[in-house]
Steps between C-alpha positions, in 0.01 A plus 500: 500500500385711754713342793831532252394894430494535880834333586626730231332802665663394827118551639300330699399138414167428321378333779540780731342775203191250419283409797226321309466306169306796317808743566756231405275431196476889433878557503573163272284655246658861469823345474423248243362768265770709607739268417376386166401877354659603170609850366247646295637516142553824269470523178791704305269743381396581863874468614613755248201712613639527855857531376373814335337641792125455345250513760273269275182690445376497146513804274204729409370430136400758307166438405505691159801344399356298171316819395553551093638818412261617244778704281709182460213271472351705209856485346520134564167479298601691207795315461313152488253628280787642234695138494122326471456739210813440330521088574145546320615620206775293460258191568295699209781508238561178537192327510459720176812323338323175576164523373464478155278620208169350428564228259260452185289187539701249293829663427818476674506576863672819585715489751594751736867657540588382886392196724281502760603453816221267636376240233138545401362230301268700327694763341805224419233224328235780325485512106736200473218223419328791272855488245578161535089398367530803233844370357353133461756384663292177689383416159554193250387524140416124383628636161838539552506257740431233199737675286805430741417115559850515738397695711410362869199527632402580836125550589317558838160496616416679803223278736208716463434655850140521582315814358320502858838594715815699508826402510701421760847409611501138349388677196792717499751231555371306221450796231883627609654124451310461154578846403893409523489250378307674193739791474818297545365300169402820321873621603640220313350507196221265513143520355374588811076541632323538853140483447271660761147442627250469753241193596178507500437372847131322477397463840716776657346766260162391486518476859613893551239595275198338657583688839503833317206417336358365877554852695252616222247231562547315173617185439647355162178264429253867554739659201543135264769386348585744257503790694683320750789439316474929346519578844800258545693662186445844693642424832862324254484830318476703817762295735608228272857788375647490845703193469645644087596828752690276727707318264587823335618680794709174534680583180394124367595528102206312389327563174191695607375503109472138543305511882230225557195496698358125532165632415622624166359348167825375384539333846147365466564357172833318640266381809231338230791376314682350793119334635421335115874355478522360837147347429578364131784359690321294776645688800201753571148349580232608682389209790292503845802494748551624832578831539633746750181715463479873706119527649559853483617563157288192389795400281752243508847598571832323425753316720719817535237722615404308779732538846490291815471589871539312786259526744502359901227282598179644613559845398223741338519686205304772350320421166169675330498728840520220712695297737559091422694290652746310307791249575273233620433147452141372552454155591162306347353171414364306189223193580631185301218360323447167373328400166118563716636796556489448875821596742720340583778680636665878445803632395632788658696774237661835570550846287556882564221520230203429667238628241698278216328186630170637324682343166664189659472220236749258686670405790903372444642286740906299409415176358786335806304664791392207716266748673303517171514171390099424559446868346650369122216476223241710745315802478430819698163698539510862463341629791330792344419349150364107587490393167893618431733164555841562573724211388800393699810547320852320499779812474836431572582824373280753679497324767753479823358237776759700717294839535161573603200213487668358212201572298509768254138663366545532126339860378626468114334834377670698783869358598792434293605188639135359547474628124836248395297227726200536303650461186666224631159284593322677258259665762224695425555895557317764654479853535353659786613863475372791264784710350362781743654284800085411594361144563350385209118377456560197252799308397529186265771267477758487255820352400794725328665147392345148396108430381248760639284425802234283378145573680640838615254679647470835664558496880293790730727668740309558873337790514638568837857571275401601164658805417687566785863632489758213548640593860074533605480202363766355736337559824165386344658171395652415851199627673280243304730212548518586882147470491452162284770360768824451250747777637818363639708756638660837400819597553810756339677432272770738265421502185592737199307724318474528118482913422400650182793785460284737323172470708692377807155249512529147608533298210244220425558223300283437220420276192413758239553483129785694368788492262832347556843472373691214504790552643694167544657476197698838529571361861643255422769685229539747751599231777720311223694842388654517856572130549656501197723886606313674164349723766702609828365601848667711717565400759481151459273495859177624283502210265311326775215768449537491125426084489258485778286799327533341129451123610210545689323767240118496392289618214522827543134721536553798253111610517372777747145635550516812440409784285822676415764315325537287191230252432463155363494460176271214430100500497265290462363478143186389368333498138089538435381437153222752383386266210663229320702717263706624804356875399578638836727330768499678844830439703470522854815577679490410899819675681643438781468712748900399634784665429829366430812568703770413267778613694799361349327488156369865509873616669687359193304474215375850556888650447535269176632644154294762396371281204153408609402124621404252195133624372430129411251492829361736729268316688451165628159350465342164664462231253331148582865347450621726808497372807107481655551697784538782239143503430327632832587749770269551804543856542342823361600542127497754244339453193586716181365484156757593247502552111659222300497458134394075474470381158487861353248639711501818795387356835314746712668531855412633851581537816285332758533364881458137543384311865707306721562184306437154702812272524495270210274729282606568156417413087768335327740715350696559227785626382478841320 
């Protein structure tokens, strides 16, 4: 480039110009940016700048320029404030159109002349309820009911929420559907009711109450039971109206002058009449089962109050204020004895239950095993009661040669499947738990099915366990088999957890005696009324539910421990003869200290006609013909002396406290 701009020039050549590299170099460089330089752009701003002359320096700014005038800002003010004022009082009118007068409490609702522009539920919903109760309206007179036999009838019960809560949105979804449907029926004519009323709630009550009663340093067995329950009727009158609130700010047209509490003498009545039909009928008995039994309410529980959670292996869990670890399967071994009693072998079983093995009765292996061929017709030593034999079991059922050792320890007082197994071989049971949760000090066999134990006799638990808590007691137990040399192994395992929903404690499994309802036989109608289309599911998917719930149902525990609800009606009775001429007979009348949790029972009987039950019976009494298990009850009891005219004469009663009764105590009794 350079040589061409020289020729062009008509200059010297480059050669002649540049004597060195460095000047040639120097020259090749101003030309190259020379050559390749662009014009500096303008922008059209600037360009019409410099068409007008502008020399480009920036103007002077006044620095007061944003100052306020204070004349027009003091007129800018008073004009603001005058439309303020007068948007005010327009707003004022208004509002005055919309609000209305105070309405008398159950007349008409007055309504005010103009709509509101926002919607307040408040002001649109007040007084409404008030009229609609006052007008009887929600009512049904039975009278003219009968009188107009052609009339339809359509008749609700709401499902009694539990006096202990509030409602919530379920609630409301379910009182808005049935009130529809109610008011839609009432619309057309028919003979229309929609009883109200509240439950009881046993456990959840009596479980509020005791903490109140706790902050103060008083527990329910420093007051007794009478002034337990007072202070129980207190605490419903106090907080028990907040769910009858609810449902009327719903607008629900039930009949408030027929409202039920569960707890009500009429309802108590239908409960003892429910409780002495079922029994006349077979289908309620009272029986040692197992139980789902809550260590801290020390009562059993039903199927539907217990909840499951799934826990990883190895994991710890807080209970009684401390950390146990749970989700873990503990590997240990039996000595096979022969008929000297010497060993000859071991078996080796597993279970996330360590401290169960202190009621092991029986070891289960599947009869087809050939790994357990030699072990058929032998027997186990217990290694912490010598003169216990465990006897070696065939169980096809129980047992899967597929999973673990494929030898199952059989606890029947303390699992539900070893409790089926035990029936099944007719094992004897035992109990090893108080209904505190602690260790027990004795236990004695016995069988819920088949011939007693013959030769029972009481068995001593180690001191080095007696009454400690279960979880203690399953460190102690693998700590003493560690040292007599039969620990396995240890290792995780997921397991799930059985949860008491009202204590959140870990349910136990118990053998305790309590009363049952049979509930097969309705079962089995209710499973028949859908094969046969009587009785529709929707959707069809939840039919699956509705079999597998019905077909594999159980007798039903209705009994609870507690203090606050209905109870039993049946007692022990027993007669004493004064003299021969039956002068005096004193009647002693043991109760129960369980209450009964008729649920379905208390929920519809309790709504019934208003006619009270049949007065034919009112109590249910043992008799020798009853079943025998009707005659003794191991816990503390009650006993009350009553008046009772026999054979013309006044029988002098009192009230008195009677001791804890031993299991299979009792006189014959007889029916009164």
């Amino acid at each position: 480039l350079a040589l061409l701009f020289c020729e062009a020039a008509k200059i010297a050549p480059m050669a002649s110009l540049a004597t060195s590299l460095d000047e040639y170099s120097l020259i090749y460089s101003f030309f190259s940016s020379s050559a390749t330089e662009e014009p500096k752009k303008v922008s059209k701003k600037e360009q019409k700048r410099m068409e007008r002359g502008d020399s480009g320096k920036k103007k002077e700014k006044d620095p007061n320029r944003w100052a306020v005038d204070p004349e027009k800002a003091k007129a800018k003010a008073e004009k603001a404030a005058r439309a303020k004022a007068e948007k005010a009082a327009r707003e004022k009118a208004e509002e005055a159109e919309t609000v209305a007068a105070p309405t008398p409490k159950g007349q008409k609702k007055i309504l005010a002349p103009a709509m509101a522009k926002t919607y307040d539920p408040s002001l649109v919903e007040a007084s409404w309820q008030e009229w609609w109760e006052a007008r009887g309206w929600y009512g049904c007179e039975a009278e003219k009911v009968a009188q107009d036999k052609a009339k339809q009838k359509f008749v609700i019960v709401i499902p009694p929420p539990n006096v202990t809560g509030s409602l919530h949105l379920g609630h409301a979804l379910t009182a808005a559907i049935e009130d529809s449907l109610t008011r839609w029926h009432r619309m057309k004519g028919d003979a229309t009711l929609y009883v109200p009323g509240t439950d009881h709630a046993g456990i959840a009550t009596q479980t509020v109450v005791e903490k109140q009663l706790a902050k103060s340093g008083v527990s329910r067995h420093d007051l007794g039971r009478e002034k337990f329950v007072d202070e129980v009727w207190k605490w419903k009158d106090q907080y028990g109206s907040r769910i009858c609130e609810q449902l009327r700010r719903l607008g629900s047209s039930v009949d408030w002058s027929r409202e039920r509490f569960t707890m009500d003498p009429v309802c108590a009545k239908a409960v003892t009449e429910a409780f002495v039909r079922l029994h006349d009928a077979g289908l309620l008995y009272r029986a040692s089962r197992l139980v789902n039994w809550s260590c801290s309410l020390k009562s059993a529980i039903s199927d539907l109050e217990v909840e499951y959670e799934d826990v990883e292996g190895g994991c710890l869990r807080k209970h009684d204020g401390k950390d146990y670890e749970f989700g873990t399967f503990t590997e240990f071994a039996y000595e096979i004895i022969d008929n000297q009693k010497k060993k000859v072998g071991e078996v080796v079983v597993a279970t996330t239950r360590l401290e169960t093995m202190l009621g092991d009765t029986a070891v289960a292996v599947h009869p087809e095993d050939p790994r357990y061929v030699h072990l058929h017709g032998k027997k186990a030593r217990h290694p912490f009661f010598p003169d216990r034999e465990l006897e070696i079991v065939l169980d096809d059922i129980l047992v899967d040669m597929t999973l673990g050792t494929g030898c199952v320890k059989i606890t029947p007082a303390h699992d539900p499947n070893d409790y089926d197994c035990g029936e099944r071989h007719d094992l004897p049971f035992l109990t090893i738990l108080n209904v505190d949760g602690t260790i027990v000090k004795e236990m004695t066999p016995f069988k819920v099915k088949g011939q007693p134990v013959t030769n029972a006799t009481k068995e001593t638990m180690p001191e080095w366990v007696a009454g400690q808590k279960r979880y203690d007691a399953r460190r102690l137990v693998e700590e003493k088999l560690k040292e007599k040399g039969l620990f396995r192994s240890k290792y995780p395992k997921p397991m799930r957890l059985a949860i008491c929903s009202r204590s959140g404690d870990i349910v136990e499994p118990l053998v305790q005696p309590q009363w049952f309802c049979d509930c097969s036989d309705m079962a089995r109608r209710a499973v028949k009324a859908v094969e046969d289309g009587d009785l529709r599911i929707r959707p069809k998917m939840h039919e699956k539910t509705w079999f597998h719930w019905l077909e594999e149902i159980r007798p039903w525990c209705v009994s609870r421990q507690l203090w606050w609800g209905h109870q039993i009606p049946a007692w022990f009775a027993y007669a004493k003869a004064d003299d021969s001429s039956l002068c005096s007979v004193l009647l002693e009348f043991s109760f129960f200290l369980e209450k009964l949790l008729f649920f379905f029972y208390a929920k519809l009987l309790f709504f019934a006609r208003p006619d009270s039950p049949r007065k034919k019976k009112n109590c249910l009494v043992s008799s020798t013909e009853g079943p025998p298990n009707l005659m003794s009850f191991p816990h503390n009891q009650q006993v009350v002396r009553r008046e009772r005219r026999v054979g013309g004469r006044e029988v002098d009663r009192r009230s008195v406290r009677g001791r804890r009764g031993e299991e299979g105590e009792g006189a014959v009794g007889r029916r009164v």
